[in-house]
C-alpha positions as CSV (number, residue, x, y, z in Angstrom):
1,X,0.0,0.0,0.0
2,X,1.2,3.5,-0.7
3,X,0.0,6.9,1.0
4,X,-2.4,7.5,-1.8
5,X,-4.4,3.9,-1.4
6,X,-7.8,4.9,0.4
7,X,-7.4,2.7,2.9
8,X,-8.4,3.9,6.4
9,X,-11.8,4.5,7.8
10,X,-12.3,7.8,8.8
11,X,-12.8,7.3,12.2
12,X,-10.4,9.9,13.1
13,X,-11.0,12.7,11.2
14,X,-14.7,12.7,11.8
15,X,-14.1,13.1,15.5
16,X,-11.8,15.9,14.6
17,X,-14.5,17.5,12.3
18,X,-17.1,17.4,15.0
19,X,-14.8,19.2,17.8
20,X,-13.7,22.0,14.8
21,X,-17.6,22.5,14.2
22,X,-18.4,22.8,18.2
23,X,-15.3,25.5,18.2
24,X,-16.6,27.2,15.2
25,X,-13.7,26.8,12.7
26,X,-14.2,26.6,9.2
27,X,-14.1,23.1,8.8
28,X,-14.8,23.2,4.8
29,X,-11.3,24.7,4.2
30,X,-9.3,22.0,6.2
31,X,-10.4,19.5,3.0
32,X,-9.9,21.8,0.5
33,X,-7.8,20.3,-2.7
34,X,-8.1,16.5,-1.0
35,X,-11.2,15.8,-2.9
36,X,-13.0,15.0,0.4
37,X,-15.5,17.1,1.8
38,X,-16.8,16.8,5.4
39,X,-20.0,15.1,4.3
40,X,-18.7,12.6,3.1
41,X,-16.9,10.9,6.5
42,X,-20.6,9.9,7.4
43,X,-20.7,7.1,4.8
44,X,-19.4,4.2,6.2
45,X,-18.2,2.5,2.8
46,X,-15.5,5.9,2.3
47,X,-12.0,5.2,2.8
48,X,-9.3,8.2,2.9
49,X,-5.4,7.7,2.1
50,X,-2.9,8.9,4.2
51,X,-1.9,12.0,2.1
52,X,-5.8,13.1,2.8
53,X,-6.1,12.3,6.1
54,X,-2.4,13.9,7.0
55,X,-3.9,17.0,4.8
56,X,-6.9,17.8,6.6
57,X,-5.2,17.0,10.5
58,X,-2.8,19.3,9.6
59,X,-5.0,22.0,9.2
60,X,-6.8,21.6,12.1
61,X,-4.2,21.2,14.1
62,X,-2.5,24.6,13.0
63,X,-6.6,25.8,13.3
64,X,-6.8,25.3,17.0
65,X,-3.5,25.8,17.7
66,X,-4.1,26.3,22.2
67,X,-6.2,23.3,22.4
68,X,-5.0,19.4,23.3
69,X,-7.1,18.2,19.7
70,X,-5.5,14.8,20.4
71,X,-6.4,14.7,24.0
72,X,-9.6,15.7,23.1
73,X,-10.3,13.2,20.3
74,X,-8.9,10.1,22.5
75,X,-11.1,10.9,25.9
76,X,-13.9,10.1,23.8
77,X,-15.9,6.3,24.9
78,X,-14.5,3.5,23.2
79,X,-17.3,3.1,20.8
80,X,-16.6,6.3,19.4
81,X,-12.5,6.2,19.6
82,X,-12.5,3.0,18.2
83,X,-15.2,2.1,16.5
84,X,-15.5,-1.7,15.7
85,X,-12.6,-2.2,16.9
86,X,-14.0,-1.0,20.5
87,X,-16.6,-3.1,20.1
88,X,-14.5,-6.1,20.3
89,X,-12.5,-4.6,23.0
90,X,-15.2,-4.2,25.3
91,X,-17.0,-7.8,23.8
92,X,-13.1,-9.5,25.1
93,X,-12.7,-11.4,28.5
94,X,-9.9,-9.8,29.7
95,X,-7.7,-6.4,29.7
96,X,-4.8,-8.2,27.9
97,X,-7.5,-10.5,25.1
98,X,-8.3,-6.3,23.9
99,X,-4.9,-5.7,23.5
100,X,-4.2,-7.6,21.4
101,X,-7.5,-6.6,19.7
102,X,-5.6,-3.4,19.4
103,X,-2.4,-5.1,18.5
104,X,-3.9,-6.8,15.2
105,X,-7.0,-4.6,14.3
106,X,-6.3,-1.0,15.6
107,X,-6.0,0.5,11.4
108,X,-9.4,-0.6,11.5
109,X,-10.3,2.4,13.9
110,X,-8.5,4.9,11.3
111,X,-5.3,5.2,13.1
112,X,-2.5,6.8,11.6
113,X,0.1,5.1,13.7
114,X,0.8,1.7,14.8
115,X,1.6,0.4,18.3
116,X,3.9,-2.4,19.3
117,X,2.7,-4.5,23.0
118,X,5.9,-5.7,25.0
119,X,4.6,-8.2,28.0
120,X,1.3,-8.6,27.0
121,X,1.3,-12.3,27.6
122,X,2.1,-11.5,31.3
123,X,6.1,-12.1,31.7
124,X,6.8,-8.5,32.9
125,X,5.8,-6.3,36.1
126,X,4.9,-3.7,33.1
127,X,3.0,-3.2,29.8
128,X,4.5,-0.8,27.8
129,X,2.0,-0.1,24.6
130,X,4.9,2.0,22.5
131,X,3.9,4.3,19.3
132,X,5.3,4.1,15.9
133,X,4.2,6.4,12.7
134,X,3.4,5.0,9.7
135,X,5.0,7.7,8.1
136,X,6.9,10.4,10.0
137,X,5.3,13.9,10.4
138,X,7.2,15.7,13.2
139,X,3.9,18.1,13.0
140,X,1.6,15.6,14.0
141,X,2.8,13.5,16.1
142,X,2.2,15.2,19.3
143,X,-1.4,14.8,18.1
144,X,-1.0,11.1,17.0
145,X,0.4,10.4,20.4
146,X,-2.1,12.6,21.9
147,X,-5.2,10.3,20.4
148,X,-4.0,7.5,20.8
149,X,-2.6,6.7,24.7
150,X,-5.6,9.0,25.1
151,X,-8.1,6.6,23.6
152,X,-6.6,3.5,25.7
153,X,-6.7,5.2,29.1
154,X,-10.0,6.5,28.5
155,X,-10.9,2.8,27.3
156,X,-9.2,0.9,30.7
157,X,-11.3,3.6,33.0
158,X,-14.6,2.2,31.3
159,X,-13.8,-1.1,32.3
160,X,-11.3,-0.3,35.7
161,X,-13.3,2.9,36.9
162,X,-12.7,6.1,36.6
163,X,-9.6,6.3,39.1
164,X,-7.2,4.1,37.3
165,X,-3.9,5.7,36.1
166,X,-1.4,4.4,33.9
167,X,2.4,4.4,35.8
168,X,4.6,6.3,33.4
169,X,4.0,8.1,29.8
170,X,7.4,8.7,28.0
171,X,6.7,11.0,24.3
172,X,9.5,12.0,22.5
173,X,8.4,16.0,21.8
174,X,9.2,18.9,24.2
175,X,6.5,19.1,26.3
176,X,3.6,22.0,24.6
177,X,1.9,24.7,26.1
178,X,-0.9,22.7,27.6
179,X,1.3,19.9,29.2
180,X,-0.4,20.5,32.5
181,X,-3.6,18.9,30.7
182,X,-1.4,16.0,30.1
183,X,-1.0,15.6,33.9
184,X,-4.6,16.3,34.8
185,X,-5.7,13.7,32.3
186,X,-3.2,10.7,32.9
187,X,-2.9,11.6,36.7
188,X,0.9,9.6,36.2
189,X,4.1,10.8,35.5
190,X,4.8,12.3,32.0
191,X,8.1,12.7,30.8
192,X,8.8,14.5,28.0
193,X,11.8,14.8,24.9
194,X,12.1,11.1,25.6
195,X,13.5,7.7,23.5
196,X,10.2,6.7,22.0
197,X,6.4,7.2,22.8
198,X,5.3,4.5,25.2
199,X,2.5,4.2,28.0
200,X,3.6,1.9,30.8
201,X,0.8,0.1,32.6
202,X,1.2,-2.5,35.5
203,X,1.3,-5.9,34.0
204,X,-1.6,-7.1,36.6
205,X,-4.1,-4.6,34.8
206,X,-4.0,-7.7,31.9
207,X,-5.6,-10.3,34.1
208,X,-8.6,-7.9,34.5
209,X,-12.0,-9.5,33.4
210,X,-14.0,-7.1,31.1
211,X,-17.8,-7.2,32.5
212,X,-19.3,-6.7,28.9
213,X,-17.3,-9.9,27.7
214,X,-19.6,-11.5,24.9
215,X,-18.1,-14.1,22.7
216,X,-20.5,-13.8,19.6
217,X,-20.3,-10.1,19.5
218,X,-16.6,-10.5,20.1
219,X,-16.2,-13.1,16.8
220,X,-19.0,-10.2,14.8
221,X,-16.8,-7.4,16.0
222,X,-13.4,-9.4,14.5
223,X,-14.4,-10.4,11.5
224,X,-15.8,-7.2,10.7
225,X,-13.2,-5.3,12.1
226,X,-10.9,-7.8,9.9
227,X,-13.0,-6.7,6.7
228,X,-12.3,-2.7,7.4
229,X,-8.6,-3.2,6.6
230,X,-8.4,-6.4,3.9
231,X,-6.8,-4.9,0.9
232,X,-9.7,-4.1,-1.3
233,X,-8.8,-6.1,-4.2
234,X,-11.8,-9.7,-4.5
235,X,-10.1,-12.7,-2.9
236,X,-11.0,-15.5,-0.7
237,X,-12.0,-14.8,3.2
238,X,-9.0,-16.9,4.8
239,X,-6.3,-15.1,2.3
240,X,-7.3,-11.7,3.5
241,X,-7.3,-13.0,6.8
242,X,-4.1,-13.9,6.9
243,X,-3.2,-10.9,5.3
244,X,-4.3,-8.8,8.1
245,X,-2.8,-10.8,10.6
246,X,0.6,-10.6,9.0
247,X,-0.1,-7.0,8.1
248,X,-0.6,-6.1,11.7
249,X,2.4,-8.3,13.1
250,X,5.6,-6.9,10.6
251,X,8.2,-6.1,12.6
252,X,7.9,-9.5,14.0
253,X,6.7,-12.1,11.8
254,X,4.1,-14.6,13.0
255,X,4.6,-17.9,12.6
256,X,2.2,-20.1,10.3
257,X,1.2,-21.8,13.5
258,X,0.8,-18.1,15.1
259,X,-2.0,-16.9,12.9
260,X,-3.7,-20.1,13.2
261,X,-4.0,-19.7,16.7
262,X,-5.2,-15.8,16.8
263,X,-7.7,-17.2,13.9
264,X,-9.3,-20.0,15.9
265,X,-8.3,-22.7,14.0
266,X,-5.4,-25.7,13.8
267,X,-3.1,-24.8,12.0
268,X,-3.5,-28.3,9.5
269,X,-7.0,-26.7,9.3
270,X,-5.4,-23.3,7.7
271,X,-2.9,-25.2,5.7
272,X,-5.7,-26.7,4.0
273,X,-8.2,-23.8,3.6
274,X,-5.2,-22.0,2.1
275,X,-4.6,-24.6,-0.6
276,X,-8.1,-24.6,-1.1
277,X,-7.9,-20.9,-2.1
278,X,-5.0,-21.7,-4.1
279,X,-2.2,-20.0,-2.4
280,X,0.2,-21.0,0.6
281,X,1.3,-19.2,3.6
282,X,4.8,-18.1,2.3
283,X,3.5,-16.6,-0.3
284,X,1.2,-14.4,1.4
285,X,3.8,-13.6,3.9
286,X,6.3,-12.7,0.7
287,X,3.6,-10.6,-0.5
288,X,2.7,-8.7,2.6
289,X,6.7,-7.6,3.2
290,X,7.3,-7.2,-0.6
291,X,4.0,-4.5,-0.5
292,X,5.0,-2.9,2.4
293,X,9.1,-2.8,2.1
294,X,8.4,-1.2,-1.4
295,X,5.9,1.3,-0.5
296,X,8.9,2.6,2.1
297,X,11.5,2.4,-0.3
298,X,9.6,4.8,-2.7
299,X,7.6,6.6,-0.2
300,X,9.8,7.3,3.0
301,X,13.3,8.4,3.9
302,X,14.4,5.1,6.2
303,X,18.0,3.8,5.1
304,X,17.2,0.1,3.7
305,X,18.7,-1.4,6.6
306,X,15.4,0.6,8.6
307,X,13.0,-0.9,5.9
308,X,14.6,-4.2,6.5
309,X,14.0,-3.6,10.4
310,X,9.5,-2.6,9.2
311,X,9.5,-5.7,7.2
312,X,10.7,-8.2,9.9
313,X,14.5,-8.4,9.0
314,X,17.6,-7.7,11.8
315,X,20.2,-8.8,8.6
316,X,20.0,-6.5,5.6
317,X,22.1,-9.2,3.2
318,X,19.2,-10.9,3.7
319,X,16.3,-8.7,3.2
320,X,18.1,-7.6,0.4
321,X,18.4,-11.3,-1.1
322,X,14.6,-11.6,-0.4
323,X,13.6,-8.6,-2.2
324,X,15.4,-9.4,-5.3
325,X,13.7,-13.1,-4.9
326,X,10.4,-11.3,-4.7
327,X,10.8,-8.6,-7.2
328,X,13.8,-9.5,-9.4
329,X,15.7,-6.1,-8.8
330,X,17.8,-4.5,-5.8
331,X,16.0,-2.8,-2.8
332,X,18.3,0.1,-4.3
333,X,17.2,-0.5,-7.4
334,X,13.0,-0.1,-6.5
335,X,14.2,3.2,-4.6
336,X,15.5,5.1,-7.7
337,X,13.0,3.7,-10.1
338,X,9.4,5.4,-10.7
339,X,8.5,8.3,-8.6
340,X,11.6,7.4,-6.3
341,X,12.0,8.8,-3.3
342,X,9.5,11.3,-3.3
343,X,8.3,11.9,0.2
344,X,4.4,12.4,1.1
345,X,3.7,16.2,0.1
């Protein structure tokens, strides 16, 4: 996928749209020359690109320029944050099963960034939930960061109470004008100018039971959740499942035996529904970090050895090997070619 694929629901920007109205901003103007129009957010078959949604935030982010927008986006309910997505949050049995909700399916809320989960399955006193841009934009990313530990705070206090606190938030900007909102909000420590963007949470917070746990709604919420981000291109259900999963999971590749388990079934089961559909896990897997190392290599400024690192590689010999297996030409050689290097506008 590449910036300009309409991919991502517009989750995001409609909240943003609806605080800019209740401030009195001219909301038209933030979508002028994107060939979106405010309107148009309600539908719920639109998708925006990245270029579009990057567009209109920042405009409104240079609109209001004294108010927390991010903040303000994420303290929303779940429902409303994240959609389908919070659907199957709140529809999980515990605090750490709608984490990794978030973990695979949080594009389908119209995020703009990704998250990684370190001791999610329990094996740490902390949970650090860390935040990585899909595409850097030093202008946004206090917002991105903003939204989105925001969204999951607000989200634990629906099903903790109201008095939970995370332990720590580390975010890599200097701290802005309203950083004592930070501190009123998060009621935790809040360091600023840091390493990376993380929330720490107590590890015990996982083991929390979720009152609205529901299995049915939980499997409705997945599989459509699952259907928000499959590439659009016609192919069979267990494909683009797998292609979510692995879409979601890139930094570290999951194992055939992995997705299997996170899709309910053995994995003998998968192996044959795959052959069924006439295509085989390493393929998929080829395609998913041949789309997604090439869209970087034409799209971003990371050194090849930091695409290797996105697509799941720690040795670039052999990321660049695998690329020239999946394309026929040089990682260098998919950089220079066609539109190049050319950042997002």
């Amino acid at each position: 996928m590449t910036p300009s694929d309409a991919i991502i629901p517009p989750t995001l920007l409609s909240a943003v749209v609806a605080i800019g109205r209740h401030a009195g901003a001219p909301v038209s103007s933030w979508f002028s020359g994107t060939g979106l129009e405010p309107a148009l957010l309600d539908d719920v078959d639109v998708r925006v690109s990245l270029v579009q949604a990057r567009t209109v935030l920042r405009r409104a982010v240079a609109a209001l320029p004294d108010r927390p927008l991010g903040l303000e986006v994420g303290a929303r309910d779940a429902l409303l944050s994240f959609g389908f997505v919070g659907v199957a949050m709140r529809s999980s049995a515990t605090v750490g099963d709608a984490f990794r909700v978030v973990d695979e399916l949080h594009r389908a809320s119209g995020s703009l960034a990704d998250f990684s989960a370190e001791g999610v399955d329990g094996d740490r006193d902390e949970f650090e939930l860390s935040l990585w841009e899909r595409w850097p934009d030093p202008v946004l990313r206090p917002f991105l960061a903003e939204e989105a530990f925001a969204s999951v705070t607000a989200f634990l206090r629906s099903v903790l109470g109201g008095t939970w606190a995370p332990d720590r938030l580390f975010l890599t900007y200097p701290a802005p004008a309203h950083a004592a909102r930070y501190r009123r909000f998060f009621r935790c420590p809040v360091h600023f100018d840091a390493d990376a963007d993380r929330l720490v949470i107590s590890a015990d917070v996982l083991q929390e039971p979720i009152p609205t746990h529901h299995e049915p709604t939980l499997r409705t919420a997945l599989e459509v959740s699952r259907s928000l981000i499959a590439p659009a291109r016609i192919r069979p259900g267990v494909v683009a499942a797998v292609e979510v999963l692995l879409n979601a999971h890139l930094r570290r590749p999951l194992t055939m035996a992995e997705v299997a388990a996170q899709m309910h079934v053995t994995e003998r089961t998968l192996r044959r529904q795959l052959a069924g559909a006439g295509d085989h896990f390493s393929a998929i897997r080829d395609r998913v970090r041949e789309r997604r190392a090439t869209a970087l290599l034409r799209h971003s400024t990371l050194a090849i050895s930091g695409v290797a690192v996105e697509v799941g590689f720690r040795d670039g010999r052999e990321f660049r090997r695998a690329y020239r297996r999946w394309t026929g030409r040089t990682p260098l050689a998919a950089r220079t070619s066609g539109d190049g290097r050319a950042g997002l506008p």
